[in-house]
N, CA and C atoms as a LAMMPS dump frame, in Angstrom:
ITEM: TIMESTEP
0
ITEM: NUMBER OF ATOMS
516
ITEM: BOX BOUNDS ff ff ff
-5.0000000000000000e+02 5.0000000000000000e+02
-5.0000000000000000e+02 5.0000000000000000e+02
-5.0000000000000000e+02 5.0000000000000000e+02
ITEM: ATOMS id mol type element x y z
1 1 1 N 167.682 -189.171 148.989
2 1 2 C 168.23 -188.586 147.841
3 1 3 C 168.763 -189.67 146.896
4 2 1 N 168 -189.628 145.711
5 2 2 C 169.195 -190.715 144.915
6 2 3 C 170.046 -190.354 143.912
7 3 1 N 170.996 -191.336 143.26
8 3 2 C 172.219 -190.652 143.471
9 3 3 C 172.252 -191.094 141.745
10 4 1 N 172.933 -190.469 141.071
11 4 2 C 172.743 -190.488 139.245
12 4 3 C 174.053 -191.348 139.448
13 5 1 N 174.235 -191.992 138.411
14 5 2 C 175.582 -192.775 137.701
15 5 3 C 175.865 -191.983 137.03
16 6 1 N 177.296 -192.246 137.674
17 6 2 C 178.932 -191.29 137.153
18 6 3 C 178.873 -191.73 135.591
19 7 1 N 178.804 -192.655 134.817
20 7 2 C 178.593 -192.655 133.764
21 7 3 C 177.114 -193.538 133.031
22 8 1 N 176.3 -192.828 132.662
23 8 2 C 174.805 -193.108 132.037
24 8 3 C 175.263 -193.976 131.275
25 9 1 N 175.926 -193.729 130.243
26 9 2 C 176.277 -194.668 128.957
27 9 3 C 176.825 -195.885 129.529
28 10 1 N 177.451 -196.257 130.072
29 10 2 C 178.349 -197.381 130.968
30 10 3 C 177.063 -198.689 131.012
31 11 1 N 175.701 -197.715 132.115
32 11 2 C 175.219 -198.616 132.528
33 11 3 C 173.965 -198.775 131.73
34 12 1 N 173.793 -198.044 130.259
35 12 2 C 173.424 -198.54 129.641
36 12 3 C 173.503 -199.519 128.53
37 13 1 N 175.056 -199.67 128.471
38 13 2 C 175.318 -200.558 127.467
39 13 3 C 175.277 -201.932 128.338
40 14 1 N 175.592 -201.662 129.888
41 14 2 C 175.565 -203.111 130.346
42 14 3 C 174.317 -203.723 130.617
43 15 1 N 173.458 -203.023 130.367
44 15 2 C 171.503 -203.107 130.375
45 15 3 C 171.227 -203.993 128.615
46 16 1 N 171.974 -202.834 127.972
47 16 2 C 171.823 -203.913 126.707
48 16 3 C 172.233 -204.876 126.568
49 17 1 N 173.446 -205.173 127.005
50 17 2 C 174.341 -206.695 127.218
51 17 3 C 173.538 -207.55 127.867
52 18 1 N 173.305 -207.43 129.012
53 18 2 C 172.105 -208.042 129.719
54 18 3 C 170.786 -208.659 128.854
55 19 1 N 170.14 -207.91 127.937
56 19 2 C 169.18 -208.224 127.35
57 19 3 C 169.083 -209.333 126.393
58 20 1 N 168.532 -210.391 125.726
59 20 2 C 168.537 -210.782 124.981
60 20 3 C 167.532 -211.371 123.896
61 21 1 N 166.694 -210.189 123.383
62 21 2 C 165.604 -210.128 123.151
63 21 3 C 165.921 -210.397 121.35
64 22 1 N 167.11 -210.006 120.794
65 22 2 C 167.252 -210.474 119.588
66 22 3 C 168.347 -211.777 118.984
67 23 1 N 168.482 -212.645 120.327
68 23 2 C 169.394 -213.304 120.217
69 23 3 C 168.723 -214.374 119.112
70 24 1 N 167.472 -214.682 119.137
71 24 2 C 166.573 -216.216 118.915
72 24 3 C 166.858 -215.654 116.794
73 25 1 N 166.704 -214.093 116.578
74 25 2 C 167.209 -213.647 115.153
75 25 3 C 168.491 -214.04 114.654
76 26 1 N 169.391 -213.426 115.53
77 26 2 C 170.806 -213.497 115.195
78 26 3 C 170.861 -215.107 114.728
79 27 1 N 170.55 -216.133 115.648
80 27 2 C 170.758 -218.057 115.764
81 27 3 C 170.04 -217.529 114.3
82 28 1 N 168.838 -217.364 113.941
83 28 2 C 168.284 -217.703 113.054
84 28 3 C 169.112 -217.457 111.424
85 29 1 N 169.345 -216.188 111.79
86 29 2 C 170.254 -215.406 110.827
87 29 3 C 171.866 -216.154 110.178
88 30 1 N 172.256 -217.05 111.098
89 30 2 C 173.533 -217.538 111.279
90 30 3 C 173.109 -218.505 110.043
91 31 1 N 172.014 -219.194 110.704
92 31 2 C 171.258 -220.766 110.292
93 31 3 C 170.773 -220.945 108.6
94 32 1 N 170.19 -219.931 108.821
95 32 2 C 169.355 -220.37 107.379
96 32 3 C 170.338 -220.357 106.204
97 33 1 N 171.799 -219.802 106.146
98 33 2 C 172.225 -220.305 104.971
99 33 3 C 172.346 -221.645 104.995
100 34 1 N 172.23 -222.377 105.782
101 34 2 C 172.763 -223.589 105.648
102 34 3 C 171.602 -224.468 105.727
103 35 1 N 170.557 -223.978 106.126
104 35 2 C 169.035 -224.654 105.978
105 35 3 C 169.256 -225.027 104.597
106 36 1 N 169.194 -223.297 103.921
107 36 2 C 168.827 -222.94 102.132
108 36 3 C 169.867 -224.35 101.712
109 37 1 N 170.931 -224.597 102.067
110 37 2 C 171.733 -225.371 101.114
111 37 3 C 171.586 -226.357 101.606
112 38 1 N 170.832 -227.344 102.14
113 38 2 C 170.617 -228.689 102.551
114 38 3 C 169.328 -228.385 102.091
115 39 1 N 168.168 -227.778 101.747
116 39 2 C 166.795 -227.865 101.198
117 39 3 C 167.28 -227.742 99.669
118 40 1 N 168.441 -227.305 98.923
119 40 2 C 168.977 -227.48 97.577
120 40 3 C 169.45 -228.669 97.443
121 41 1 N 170.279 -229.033 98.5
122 41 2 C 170.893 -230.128 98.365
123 41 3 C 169.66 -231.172 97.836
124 42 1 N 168.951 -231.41 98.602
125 42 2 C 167.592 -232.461 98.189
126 42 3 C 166.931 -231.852 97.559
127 43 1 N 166.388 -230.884 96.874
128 43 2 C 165.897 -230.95 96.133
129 43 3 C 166.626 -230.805 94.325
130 44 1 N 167.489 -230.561 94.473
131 44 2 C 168.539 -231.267 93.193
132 44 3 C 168.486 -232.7 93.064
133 45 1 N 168.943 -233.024 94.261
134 45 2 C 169.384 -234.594 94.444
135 45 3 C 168.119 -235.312 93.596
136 46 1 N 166.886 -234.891 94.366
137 46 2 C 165.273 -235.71 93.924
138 46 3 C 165.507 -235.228 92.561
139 47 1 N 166.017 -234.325 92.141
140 47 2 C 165.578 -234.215 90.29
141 47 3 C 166.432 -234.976 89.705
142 48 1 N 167.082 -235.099 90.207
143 48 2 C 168.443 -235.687 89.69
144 48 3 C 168.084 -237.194 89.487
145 49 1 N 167.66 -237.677 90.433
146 49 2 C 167.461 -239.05 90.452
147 49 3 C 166.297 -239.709 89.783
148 50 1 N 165.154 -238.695 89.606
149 50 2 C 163.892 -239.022 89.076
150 50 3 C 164.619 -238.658 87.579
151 51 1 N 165.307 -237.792 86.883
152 51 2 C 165.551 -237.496 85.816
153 51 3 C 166.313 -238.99 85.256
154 52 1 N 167.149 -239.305 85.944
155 52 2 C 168.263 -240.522 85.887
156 52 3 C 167.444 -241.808 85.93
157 53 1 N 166.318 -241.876 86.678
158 53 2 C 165.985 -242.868 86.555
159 53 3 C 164.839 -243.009 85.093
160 54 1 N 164.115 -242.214 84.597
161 54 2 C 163.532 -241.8 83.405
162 54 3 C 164.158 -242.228 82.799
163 55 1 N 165.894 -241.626 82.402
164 55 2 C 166.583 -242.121 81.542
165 55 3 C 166.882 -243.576 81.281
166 56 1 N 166.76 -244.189 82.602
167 56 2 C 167.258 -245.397 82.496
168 56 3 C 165.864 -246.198 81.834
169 57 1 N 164.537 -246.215 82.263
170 57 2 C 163.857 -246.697 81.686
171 57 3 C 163.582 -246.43 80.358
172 58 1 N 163.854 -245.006 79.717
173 58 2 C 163.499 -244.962 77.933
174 58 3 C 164.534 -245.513 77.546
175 59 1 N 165.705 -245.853 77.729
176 59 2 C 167.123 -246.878 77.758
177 59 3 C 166.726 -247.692 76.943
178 60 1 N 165.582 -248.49 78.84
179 60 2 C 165.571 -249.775 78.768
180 60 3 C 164.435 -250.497 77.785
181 61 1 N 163.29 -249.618 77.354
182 61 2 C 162.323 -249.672 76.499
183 61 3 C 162.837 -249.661 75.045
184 62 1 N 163.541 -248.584 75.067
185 62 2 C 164.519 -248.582 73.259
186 62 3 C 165.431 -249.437 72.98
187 63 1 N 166.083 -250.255 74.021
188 63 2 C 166.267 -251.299 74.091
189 63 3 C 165.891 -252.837 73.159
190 64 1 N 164.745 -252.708 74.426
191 64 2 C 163.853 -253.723 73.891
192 64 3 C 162.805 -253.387 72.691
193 65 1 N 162.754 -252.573 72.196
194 65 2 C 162.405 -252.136 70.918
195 65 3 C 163.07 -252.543 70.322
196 66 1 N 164.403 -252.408 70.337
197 66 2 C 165.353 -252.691 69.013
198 66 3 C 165.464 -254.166 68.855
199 67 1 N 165.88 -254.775 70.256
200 67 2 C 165.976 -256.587 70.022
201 67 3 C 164.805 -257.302 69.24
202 68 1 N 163.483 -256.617 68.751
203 68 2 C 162.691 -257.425 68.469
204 68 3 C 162.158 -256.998 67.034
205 69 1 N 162.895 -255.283 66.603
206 69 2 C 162.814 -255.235 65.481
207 69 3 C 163.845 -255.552 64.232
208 70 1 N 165.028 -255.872 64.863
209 70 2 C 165.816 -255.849 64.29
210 70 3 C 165.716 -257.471 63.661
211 71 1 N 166.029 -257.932 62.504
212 71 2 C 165.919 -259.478 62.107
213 71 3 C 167.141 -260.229 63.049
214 72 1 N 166.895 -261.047 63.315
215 72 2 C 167.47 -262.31 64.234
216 72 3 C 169.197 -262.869 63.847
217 73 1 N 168.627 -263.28 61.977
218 73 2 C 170.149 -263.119 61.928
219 73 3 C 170.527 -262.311 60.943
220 74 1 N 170.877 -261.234 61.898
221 74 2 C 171.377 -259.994 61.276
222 74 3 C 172.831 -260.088 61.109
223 75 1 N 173.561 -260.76 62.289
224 75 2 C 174.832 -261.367 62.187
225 75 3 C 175.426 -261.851 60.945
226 76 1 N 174.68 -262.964 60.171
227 76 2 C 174.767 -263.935 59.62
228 76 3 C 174.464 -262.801 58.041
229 77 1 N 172.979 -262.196 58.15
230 77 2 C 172.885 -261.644 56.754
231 77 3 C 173.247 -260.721 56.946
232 78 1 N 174.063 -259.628 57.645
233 78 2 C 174.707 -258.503 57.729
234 78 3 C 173.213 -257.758 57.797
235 79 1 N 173.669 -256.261 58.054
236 79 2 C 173.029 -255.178 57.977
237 79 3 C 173.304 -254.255 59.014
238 80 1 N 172.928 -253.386 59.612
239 80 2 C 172.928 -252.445 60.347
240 80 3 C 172.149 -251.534 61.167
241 81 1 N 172.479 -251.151 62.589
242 81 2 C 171.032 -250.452 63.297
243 81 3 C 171.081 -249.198 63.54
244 82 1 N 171.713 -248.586 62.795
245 82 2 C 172.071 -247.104 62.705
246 82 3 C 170.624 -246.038 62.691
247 83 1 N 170.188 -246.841 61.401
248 83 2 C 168.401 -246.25 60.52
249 83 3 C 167.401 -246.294 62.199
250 84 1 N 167.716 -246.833 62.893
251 84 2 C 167.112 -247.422 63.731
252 84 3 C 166.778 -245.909 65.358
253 85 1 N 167.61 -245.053 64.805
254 85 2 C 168.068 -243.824 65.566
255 85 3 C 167.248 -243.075 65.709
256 86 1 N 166.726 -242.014 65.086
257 86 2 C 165.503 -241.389 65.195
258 86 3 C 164.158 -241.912 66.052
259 87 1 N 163.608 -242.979 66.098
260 87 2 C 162.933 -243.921 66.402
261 87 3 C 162.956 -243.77 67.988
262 88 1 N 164.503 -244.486 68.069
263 88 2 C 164.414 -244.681 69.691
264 88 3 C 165.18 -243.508 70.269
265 89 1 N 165.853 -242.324 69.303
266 89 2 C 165.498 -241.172 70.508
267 89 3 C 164.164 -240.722 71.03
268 90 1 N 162.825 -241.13 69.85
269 90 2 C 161.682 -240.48 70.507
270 90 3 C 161.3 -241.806 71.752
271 91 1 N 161.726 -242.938 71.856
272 91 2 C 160.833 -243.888 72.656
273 91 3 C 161.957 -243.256 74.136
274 92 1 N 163.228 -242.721 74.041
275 92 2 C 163.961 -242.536 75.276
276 92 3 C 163.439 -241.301 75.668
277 93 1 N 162.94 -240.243 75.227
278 93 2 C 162.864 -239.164 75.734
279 93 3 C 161.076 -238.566 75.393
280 94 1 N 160.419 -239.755 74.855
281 94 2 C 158.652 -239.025 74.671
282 94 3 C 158.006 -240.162 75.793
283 95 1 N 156.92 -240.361 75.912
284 95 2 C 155.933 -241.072 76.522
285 95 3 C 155.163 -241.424 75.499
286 96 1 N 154.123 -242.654 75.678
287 96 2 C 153.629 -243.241 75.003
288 96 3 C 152.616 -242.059 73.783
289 97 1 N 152.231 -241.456 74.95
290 97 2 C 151.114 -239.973 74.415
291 97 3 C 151.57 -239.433 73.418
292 98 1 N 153.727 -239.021 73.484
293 98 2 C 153.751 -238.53 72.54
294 98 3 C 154.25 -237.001 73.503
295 99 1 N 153.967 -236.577 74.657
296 99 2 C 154.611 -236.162 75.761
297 99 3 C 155.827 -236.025 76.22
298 100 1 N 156.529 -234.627 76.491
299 100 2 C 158.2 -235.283 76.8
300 100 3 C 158.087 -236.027 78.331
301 101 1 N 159.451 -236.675 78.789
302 101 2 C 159.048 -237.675 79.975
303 101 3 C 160.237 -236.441 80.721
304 102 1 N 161.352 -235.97 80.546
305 102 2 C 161.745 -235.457 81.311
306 102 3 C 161.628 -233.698 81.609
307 103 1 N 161.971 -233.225 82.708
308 103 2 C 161.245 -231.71 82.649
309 103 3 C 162.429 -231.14 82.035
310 104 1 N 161.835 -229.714 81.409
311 104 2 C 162.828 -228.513 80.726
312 104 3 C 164.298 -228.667 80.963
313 105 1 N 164.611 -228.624 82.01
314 105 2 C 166.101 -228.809 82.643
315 105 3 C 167.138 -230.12 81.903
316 106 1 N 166.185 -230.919 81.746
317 106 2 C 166.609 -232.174 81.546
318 106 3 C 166.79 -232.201 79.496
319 107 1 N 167.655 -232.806 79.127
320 107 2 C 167.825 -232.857 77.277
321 107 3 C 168.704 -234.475 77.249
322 108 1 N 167.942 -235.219 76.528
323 108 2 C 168.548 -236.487 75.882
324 108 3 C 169.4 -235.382 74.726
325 109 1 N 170.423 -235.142 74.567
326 109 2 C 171.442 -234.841 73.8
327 109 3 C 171.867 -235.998 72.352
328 110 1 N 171.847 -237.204 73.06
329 110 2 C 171.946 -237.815 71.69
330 110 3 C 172.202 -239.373 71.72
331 111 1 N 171.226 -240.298 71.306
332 111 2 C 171.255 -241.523 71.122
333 111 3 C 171.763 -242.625 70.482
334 112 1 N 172.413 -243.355 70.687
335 112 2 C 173.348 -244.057 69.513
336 112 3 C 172.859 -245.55 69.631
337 113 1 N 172.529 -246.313 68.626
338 113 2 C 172.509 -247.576 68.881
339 113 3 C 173.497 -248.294 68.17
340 114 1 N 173.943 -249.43 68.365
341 114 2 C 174.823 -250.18 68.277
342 114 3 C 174.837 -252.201 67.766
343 115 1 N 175.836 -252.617 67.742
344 115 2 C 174.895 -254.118 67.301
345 115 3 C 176.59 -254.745 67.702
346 116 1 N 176.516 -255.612 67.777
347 116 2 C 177.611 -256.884 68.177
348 116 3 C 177.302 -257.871 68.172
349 117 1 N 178.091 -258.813 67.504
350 117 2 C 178.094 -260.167 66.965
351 117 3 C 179.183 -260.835 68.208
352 118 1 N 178.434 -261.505 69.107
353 118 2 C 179.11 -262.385 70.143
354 118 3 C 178.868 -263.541 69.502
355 119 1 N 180.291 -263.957 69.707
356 119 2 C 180.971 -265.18 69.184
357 119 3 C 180.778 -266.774 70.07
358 120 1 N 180.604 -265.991 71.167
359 120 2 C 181.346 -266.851 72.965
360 120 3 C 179.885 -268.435 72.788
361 121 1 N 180.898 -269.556 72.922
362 121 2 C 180.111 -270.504 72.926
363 121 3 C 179.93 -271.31 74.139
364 122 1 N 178.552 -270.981 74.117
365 122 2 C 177.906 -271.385 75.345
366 122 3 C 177.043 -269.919 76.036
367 123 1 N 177.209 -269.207 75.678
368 123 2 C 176.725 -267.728 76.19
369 123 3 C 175.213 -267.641 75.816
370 124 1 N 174.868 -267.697 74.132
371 124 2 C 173.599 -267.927 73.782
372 124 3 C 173.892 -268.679 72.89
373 125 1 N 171.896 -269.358 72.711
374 125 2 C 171.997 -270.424 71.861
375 125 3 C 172.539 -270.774 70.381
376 126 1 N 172.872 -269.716 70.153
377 126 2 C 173.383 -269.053 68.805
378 126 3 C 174.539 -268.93 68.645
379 127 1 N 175.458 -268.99 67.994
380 127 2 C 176.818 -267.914 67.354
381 127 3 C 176.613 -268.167 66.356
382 128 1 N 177.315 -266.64 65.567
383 128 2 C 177.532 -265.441 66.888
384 128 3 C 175.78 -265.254 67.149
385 129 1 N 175.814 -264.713 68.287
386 129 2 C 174.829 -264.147 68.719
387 129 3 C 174.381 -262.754 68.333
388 130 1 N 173.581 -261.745 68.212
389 130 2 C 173.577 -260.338 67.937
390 130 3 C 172.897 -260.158 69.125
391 131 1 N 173.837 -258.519 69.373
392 131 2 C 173.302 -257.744 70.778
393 131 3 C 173.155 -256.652 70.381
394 132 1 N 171.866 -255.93 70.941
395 132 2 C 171.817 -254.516 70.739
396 132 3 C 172.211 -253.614 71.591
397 133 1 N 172.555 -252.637 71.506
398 133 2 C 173.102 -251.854 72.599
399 133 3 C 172.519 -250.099 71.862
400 134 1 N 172.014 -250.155 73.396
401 134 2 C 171.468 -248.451 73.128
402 134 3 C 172.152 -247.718 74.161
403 135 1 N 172.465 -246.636 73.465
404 135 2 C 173.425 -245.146 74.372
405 135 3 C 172.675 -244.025 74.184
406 136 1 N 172.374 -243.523 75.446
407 136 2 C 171.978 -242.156 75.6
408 136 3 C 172.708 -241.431 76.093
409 137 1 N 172.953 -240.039 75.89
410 137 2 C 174.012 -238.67 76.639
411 137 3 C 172.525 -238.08 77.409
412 138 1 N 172.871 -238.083 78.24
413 138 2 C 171.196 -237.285 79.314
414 138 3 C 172.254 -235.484 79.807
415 139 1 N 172.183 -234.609 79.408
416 139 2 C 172.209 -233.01 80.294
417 139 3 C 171.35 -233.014 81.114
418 140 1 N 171.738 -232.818 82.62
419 140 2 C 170.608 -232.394 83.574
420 140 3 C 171.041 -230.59 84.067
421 141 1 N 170.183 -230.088 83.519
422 141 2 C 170.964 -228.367 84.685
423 141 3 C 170.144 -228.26 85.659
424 142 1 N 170.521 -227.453 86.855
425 142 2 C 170.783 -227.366 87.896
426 142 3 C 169.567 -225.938 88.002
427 143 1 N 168.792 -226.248 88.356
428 143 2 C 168.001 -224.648 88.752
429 143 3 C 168.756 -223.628 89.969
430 144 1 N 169.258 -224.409 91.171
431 144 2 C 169.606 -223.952 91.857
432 144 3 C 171.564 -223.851 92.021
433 145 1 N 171.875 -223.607 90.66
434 145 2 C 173.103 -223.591 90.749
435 145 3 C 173.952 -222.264 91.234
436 146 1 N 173.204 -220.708 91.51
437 146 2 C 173.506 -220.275 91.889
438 146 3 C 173.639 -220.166 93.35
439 147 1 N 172.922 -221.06 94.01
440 147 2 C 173.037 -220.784 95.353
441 147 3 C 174.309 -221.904 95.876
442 148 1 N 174.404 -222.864 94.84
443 148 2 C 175.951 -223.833 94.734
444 148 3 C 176.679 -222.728 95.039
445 149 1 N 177.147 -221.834 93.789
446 149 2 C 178.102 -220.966 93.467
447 149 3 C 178.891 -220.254 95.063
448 150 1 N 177.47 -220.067 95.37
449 150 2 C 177.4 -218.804 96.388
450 150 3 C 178.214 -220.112 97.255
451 151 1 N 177.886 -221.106 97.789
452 151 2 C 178.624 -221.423 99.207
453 151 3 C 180.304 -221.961 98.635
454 152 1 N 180.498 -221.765 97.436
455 152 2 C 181.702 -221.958 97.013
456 152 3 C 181.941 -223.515 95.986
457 153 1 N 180.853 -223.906 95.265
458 153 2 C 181.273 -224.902 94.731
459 153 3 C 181.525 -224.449 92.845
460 154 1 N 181.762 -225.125 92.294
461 154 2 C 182.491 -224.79 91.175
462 154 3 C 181.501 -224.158 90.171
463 155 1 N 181.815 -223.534 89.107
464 155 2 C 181.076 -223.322 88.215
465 155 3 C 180.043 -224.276 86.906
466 156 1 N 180.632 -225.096 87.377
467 156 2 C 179.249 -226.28 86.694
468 156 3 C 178.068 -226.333 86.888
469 157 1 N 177.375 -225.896 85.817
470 157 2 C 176.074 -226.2 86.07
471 157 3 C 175.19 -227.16 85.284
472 158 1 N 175.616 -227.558 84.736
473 158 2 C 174.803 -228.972 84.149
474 158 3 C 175.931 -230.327 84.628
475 159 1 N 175.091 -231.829 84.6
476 159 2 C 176.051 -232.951 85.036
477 159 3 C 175.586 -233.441 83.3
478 160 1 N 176.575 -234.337 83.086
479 160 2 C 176.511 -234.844 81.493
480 160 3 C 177.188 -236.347 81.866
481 161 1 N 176.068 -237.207 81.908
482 161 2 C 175.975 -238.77 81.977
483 161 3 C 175.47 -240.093 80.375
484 162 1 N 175.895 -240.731 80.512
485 162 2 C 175.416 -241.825 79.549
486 162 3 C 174.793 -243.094 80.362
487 163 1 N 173.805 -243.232 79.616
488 163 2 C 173.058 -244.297 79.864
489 163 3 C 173.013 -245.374 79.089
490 164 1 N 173.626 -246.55 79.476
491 164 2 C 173.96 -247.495 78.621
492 164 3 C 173.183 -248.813 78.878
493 165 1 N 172.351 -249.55 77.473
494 165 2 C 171.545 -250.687 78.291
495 165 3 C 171.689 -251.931 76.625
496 166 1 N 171.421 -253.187 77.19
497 166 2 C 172.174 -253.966 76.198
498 166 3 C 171.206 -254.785 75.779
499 167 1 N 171.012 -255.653 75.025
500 167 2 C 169.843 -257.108 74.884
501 167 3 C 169.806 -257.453 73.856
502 168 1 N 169.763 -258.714 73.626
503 168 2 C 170.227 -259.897 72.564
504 168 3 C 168.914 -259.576 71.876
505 169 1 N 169.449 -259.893 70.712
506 169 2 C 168.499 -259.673 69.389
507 169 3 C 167.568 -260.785 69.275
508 170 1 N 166.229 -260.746 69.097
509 170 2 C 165.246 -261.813 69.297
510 170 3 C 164.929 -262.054 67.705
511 171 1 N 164.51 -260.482 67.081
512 171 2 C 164.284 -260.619 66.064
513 171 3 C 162.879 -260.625 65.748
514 172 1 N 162.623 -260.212 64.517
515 172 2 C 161.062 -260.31 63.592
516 172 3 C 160.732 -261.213 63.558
């Protein structure tokens, strides 16, 4: 004769306890927010850095654009590299083609060039010397800034950097 359990439910919940056929979900379930935000993490990071480094080279090209258009002694006969603006926002932020260099996300905001008459003797062969100096403001936004939000980081979603690059005036 066999004999029923005094309580069915009892020894079925300890049958389910026993089981662990959805445990490998649950781990999974726990996990993947934190997959999702280390696969954001790098893939921000890589835009970030390919964007930053772009910047630094149309910098460094508008740069050297300017040291060699600008006359030599500009110091000496005065003048100014202001006119000079338009120009090398397109060499910081186009490609040779004529192409933008950085993606949608990314905006050169605004370029400034600059000029200084170094005095310092012994520095270059010259005094004063003339230096050019080019400034870029680079906006990068964030595609994945809502999933920032979500694990609790602040409401920023664009980073706003300057790119600053310098070189002695060679001249026409």
């Amino acid at each position: 004769m066999t004999r029923s359990p005094k309580h069915p439910l009892n020894s079925r919940l300890r049958a389910f306890a026993r089981t662990d056929d959805g445990a490998a979900l649950v781990e999974f379930a726990l996990v993947l927010p934190m997959m999702l935000l280390v696969f954001a993490v790098i893939v921000e990071g890589s835009r970030m850095m390919i964007a930053y480094q772009s910047a630094i080279g149309g910098v460094r090209d508008a740069t050297r654009y300017l040291s060699r258009v600008v006359p030599g002694n500009i110091c000496t006969a005065g003048g100014s590299v202001t006119g000079f603006a338009p120009k090398l926002a397109s060499i910081v932020g186009q490609s040779t083609t004529g192409s933008a260099v950085f993606a949608p996300s990314v905006t050169v905001t605004s370029v400034t060039p600059s000029l200084a008459c170094v005095g310092v003797a012994g520095a270059y062969r010259v005094s004063p010397a003339p230096v050019a100096t080019v400034s870029a403001v680079v906006e990068i936004a964030f595609p994945f800034r809502g999933l920032f939000t979500l694990f609790g980081a602040g409401p920023s979603a664009t980073l706003t950097t300057t790119v600053t690059d310098r070189a002695k005036v060679f001249g026409t």
